[in-house]
C-alpha positions as CSV (number, residue, x, y, z in Angstrom):
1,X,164.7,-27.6,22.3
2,X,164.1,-29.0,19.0
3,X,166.2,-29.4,16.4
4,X,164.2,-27.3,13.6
5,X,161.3,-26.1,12.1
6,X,159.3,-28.7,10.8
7,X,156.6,-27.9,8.0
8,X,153.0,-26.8,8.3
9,X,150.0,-26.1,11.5
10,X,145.5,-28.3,14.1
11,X,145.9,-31.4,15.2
12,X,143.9,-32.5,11.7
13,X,144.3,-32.3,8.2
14,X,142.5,-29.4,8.4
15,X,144.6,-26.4,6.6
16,X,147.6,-28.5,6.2
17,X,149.6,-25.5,5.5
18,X,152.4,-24.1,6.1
19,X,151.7,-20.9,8.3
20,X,155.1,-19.2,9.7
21,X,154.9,-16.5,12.2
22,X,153.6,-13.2,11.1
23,X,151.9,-9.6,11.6
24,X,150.2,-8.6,14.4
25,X,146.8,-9.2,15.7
26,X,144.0,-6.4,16.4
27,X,142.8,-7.0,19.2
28,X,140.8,-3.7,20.0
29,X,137.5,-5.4,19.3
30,X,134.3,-6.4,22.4
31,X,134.3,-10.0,21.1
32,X,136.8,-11.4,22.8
33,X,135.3,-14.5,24.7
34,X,137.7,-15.3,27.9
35,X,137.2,-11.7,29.9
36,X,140.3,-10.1,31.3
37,X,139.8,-10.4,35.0
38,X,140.3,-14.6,34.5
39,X,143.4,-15.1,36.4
40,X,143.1,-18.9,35.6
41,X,146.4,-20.6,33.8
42,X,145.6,-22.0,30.8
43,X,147.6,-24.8,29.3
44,X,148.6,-24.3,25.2
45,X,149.4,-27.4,23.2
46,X,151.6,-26.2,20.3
47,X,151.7,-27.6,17.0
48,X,153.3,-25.9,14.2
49,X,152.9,-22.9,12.3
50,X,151.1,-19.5,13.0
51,X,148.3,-20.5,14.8
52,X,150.1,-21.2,18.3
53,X,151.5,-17.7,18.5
54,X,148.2,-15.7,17.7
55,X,146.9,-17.1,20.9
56,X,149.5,-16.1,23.2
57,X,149.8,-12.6,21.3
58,X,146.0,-12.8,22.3
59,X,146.7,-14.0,25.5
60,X,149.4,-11.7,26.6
61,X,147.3,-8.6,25.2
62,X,144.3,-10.1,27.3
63,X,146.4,-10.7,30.5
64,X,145.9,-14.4,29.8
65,X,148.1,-16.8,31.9
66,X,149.2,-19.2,29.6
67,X,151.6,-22.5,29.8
68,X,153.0,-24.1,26.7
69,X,153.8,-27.6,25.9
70,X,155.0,-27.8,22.8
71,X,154.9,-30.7,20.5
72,X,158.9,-31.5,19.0
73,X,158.5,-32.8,15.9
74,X,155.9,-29.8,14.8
75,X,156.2,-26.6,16.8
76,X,158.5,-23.5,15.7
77,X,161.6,-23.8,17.8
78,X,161.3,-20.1,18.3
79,X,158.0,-20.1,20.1
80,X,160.0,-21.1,23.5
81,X,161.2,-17.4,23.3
82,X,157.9,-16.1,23.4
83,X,157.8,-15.0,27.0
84,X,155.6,-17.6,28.2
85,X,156.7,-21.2,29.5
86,X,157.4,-23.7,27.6
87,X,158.2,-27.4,28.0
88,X,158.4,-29.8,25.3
89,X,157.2,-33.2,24.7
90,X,157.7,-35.9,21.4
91,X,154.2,-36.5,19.9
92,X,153.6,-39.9,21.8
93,X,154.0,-38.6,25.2
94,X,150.3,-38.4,25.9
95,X,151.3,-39.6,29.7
96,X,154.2,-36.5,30.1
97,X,151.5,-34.4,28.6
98,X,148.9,-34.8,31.3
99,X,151.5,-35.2,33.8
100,X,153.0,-31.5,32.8
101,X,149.6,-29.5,32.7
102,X,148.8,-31.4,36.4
103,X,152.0,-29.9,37.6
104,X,151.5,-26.3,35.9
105,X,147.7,-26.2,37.8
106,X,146.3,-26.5,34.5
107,X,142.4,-27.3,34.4
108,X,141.6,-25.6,31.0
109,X,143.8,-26.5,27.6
110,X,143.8,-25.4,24.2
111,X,144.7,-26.8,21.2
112,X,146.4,-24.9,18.5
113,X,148.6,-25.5,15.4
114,X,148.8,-28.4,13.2
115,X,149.7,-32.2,14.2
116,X,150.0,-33.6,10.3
117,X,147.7,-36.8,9.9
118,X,150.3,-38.8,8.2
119,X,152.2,-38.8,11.8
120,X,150.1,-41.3,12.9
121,X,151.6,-43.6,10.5
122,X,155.2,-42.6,11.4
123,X,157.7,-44.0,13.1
124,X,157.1,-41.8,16.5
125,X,157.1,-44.6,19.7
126,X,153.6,-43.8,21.7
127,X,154.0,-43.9,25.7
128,X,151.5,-46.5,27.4
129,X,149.0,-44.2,27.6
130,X,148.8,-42.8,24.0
131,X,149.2,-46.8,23.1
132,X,146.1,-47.7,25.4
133,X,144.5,-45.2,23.6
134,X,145.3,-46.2,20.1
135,X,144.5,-50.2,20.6
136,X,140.8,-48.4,21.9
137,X,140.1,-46.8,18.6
138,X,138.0,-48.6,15.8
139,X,139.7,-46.0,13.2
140,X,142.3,-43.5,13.2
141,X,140.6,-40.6,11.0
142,X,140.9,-37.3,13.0
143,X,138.2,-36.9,14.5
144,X,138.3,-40.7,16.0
145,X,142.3,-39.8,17.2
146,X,142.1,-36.3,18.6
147,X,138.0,-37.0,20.1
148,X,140.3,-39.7,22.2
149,X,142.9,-37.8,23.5
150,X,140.3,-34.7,24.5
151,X,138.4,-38.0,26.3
152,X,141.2,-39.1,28.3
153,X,142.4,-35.6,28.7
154,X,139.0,-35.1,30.4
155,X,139.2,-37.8,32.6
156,X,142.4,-36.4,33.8
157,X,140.5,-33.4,35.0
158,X,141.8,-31.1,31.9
159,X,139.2,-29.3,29.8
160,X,139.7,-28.3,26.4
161,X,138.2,-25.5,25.4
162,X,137.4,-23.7,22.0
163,X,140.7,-23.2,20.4
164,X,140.0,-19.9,18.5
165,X,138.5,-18.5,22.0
166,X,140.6,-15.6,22.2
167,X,140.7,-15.0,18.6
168,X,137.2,-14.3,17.8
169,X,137.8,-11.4,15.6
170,X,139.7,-13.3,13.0
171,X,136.7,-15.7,12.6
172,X,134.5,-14.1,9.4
173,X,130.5,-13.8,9.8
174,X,128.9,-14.6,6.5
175,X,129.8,-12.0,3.2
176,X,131.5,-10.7,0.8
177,X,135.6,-10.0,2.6
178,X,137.3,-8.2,0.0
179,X,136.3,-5.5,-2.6
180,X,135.7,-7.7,-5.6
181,X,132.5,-10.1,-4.9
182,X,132.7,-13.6,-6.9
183,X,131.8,-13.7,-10.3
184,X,128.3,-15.5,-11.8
185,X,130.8,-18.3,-13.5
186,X,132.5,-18.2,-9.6
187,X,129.5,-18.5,-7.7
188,X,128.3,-21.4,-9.8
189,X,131.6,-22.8,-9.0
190,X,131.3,-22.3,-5.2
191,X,127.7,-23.7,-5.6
192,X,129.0,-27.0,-7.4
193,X,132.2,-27.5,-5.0
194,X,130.5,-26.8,-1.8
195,X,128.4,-29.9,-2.2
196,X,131.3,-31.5,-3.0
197,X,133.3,-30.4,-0.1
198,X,130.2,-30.9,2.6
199,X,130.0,-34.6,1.6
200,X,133.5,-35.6,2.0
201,X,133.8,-33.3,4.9
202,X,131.1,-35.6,6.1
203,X,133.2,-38.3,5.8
204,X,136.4,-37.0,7.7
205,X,138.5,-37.0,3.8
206,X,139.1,-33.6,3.4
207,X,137.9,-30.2,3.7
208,X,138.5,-28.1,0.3
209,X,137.8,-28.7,-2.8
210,X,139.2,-26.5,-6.7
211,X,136.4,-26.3,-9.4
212,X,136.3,-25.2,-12.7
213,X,133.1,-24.5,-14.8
214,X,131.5,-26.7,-12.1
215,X,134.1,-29.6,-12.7
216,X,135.9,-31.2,-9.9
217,X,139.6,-30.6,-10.6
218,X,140.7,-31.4,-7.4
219,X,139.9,-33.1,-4.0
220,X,141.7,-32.8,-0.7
221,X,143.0,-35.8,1.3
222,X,145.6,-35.9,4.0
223,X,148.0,-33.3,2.0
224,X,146.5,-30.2,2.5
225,X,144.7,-27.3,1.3
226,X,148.0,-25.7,-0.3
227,X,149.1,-29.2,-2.1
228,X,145.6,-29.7,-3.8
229,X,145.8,-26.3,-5.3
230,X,149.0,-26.8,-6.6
231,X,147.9,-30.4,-7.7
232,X,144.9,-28.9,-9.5
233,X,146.9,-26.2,-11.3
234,X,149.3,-29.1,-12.3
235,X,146.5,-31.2,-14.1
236,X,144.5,-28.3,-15.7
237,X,147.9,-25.6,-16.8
238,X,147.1,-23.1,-14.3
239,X,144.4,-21.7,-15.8
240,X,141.4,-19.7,-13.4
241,X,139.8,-22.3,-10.9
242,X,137.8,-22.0,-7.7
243,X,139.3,-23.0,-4.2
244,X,136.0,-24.1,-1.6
245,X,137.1,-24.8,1.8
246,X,134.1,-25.9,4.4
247,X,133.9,-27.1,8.2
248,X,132.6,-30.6,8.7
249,X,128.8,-31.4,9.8
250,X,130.3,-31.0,13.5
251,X,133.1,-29.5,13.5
252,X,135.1,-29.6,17.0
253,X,136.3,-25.9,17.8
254,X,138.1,-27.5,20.3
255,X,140.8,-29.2,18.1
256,X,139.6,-29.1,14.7
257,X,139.5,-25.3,13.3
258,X,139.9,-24.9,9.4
259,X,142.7,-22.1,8.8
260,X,143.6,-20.2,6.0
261,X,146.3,-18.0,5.5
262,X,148.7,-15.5,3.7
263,X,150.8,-18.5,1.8
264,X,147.8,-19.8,0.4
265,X,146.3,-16.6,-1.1
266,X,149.7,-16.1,-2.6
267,X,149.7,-19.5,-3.8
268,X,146.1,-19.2,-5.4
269,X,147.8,-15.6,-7.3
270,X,150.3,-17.7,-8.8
271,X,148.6,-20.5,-9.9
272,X,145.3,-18.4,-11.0
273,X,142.6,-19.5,-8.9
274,X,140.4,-16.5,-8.8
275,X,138.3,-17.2,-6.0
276,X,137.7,-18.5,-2.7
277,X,134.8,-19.8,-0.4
278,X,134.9,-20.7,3.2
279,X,132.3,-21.3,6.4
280,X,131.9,-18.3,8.1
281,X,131.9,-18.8,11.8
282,X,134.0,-22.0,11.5
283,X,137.1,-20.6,9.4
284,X,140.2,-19.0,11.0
285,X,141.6,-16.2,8.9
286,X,145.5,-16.2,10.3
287,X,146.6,-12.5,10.0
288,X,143.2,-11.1,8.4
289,X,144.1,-7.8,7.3
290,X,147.0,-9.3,5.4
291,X,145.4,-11.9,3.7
292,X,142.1,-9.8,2.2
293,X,145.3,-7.0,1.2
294,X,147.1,-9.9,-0.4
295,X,143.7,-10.6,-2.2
296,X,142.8,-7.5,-2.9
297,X,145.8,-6.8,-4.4
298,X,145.5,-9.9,-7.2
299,X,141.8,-9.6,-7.4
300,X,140.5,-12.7,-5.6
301,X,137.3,-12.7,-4.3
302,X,136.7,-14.2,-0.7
303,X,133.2,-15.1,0.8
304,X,132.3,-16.6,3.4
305,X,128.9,-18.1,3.6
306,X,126.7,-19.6,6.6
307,X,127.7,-23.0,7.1
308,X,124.4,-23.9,7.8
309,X,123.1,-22.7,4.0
310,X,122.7,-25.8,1.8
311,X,125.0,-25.8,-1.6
312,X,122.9,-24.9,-4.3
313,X,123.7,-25.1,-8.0
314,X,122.8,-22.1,-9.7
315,X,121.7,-22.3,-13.4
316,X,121.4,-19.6,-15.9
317,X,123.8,-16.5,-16.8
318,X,122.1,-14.0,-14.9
319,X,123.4,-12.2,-11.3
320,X,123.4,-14.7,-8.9
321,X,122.4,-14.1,-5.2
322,X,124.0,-15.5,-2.3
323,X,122.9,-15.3,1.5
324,X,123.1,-11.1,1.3
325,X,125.2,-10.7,-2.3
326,X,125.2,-10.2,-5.9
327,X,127.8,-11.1,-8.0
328,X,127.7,-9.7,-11.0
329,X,130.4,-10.4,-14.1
């Protein structure tokens, strides 16, 4: 077992936040997408934070058979008490990876909880396989690194599947979440930022973006959503900002999910950021019901809008509309 909890939760940059274990997950809902009778065994790779343990909750309340290997250097230590197997493996043992799921009659994997980016440039030694695969790349963004290992993982005869397939219900269609809709000055905010955030989601640098009055303030690399909000609220004194979060162009369910969660609606309370936009269908709300209580109780506005609508600057002081809204001062 590992020594500790390390920090934060996909195998991407994606959330980059830390998400510890919390609340439990409805799961009285039709749109579940693995159907009870499956008596296949499915393989979990755990990364850390929240994320790995909403899937076996789901799994468990589904009748799911599940396997985990867990990752050492990211995965809650706890998590190999949560009824379910667990072996562990360092983060270059690609090889002992394979070779465990083989032996467990895994033919289906998912991937779930964060592997932070900046591990690649650690000091962790990679196994021959995970080296192979490495030398093979032309760059090491994340979709380059992780498209590699679900590759070879393939070959092996191990299929990844959708990560968020048994947690459908905590994936927002497109609206207005909690009771206060964003303001006109908001909207134009999320208008200006979204463009923003598609483009250098386009180019694998980050997914979220903090606006204010349709400035860039902020722009997230390989620390996180949580770090560029506080970063932001550093450089303009905490006063009100936006917070956009988007998927990429083709974003991979499989390995690549963007999360949100409790600790960064809190953080946006304390630093003032008044609202938030993210891609419905694409965005992984980690203990829902929590998280719009949380805003509704410091009057943040969430929205999630189609990830195919293109970000379009709003001009003028009147109501704005937005796929199915109106925000209104």
């Amino acid at each position: 077992m590992p020594p500790g909890a390390v920090q934060k939760l996909s195998v991407n940059p994606m959330s980059g936040d830390d998400q510890a274990p919390a609340g439990r997950l409805d799961l009285n809902t039709p749109h579940m997408s693995v159907p009870m009778q499956n008596r296949r065994r499915y393989g979990l790779i755990a990364g850390n934070g929240q994320f790995p343990f909403l899937v076996l909750e789901a799994a468990r309340s589904l009748g799911v058979d599940v396997v985990v290997v867990a990752i050492k250097e990211e995965a809650f230590p706890r998590i190999a008490d949560s009824g379910f197997k667990t072996h562990w493996i360092s983060l270059g043992q690609l090889g002992k990876l394979i070779e465990l799921l083989k032996s467990e009659g895994v033919d289906q994997a998912l991937m779930a909880g964060q592997v932070k980016h900046k591990q690649i440039f650690s000091s962790i030694v990679p196994d021959r396989k995970l080296l192979k695969l490495l030398m093979s790349l032309g760059s090491r963004n994340t979709d380059s690194l992780i498209g590699a290992v679900a590759d070879v993982l393939e070959q092996e005869g191990i299929h990844l599947i959708d990560s968020t397939a048994f947690l459908k219900p905590l994936i927002p269609e497109p609206g207005v979440l909690t009771r206060r809709p964003p303001s006109d000055t908001e909207i134009r905010d999320i208008h200006y930022g979204r463009g923003i955030a598609k483009e250098m989601a386009r180019m694998d640098i980050g997914q979220s973006v903090v606006v204010r009055d349709q400035a860039c303030v902020a722009v997230e690399a390989m620390e996180g959503t949580d770090a560029t909000i506080r970063r932001a609220a550093g450089l303009i004194g905490h006063q009100r900002v936006t917070v956009i979060k988007v998927s990429k162009p083709r974003q991979d369910m499989r390995f690549d999910v963007p999360v949100v969660g409790v600790p960064t609606l809190r953080l946006m309370a304390e630093v003032h950021a008044s609202a938030l936009a993210i891609d419905a269908r694409k965005t992984l709300l980690l203990d829902r019901a929590e998280l719009i209580k949380v805003a509704d109780g410091h009057g943040i506005a969430v929205v999630a809008f189609d990830p195919q609508d293109s970000p379009d600057e709003s001009e003028g002081s009147g109501a704005v509309s937005a796929r199915g809204f109106t925000a209104s001062e």
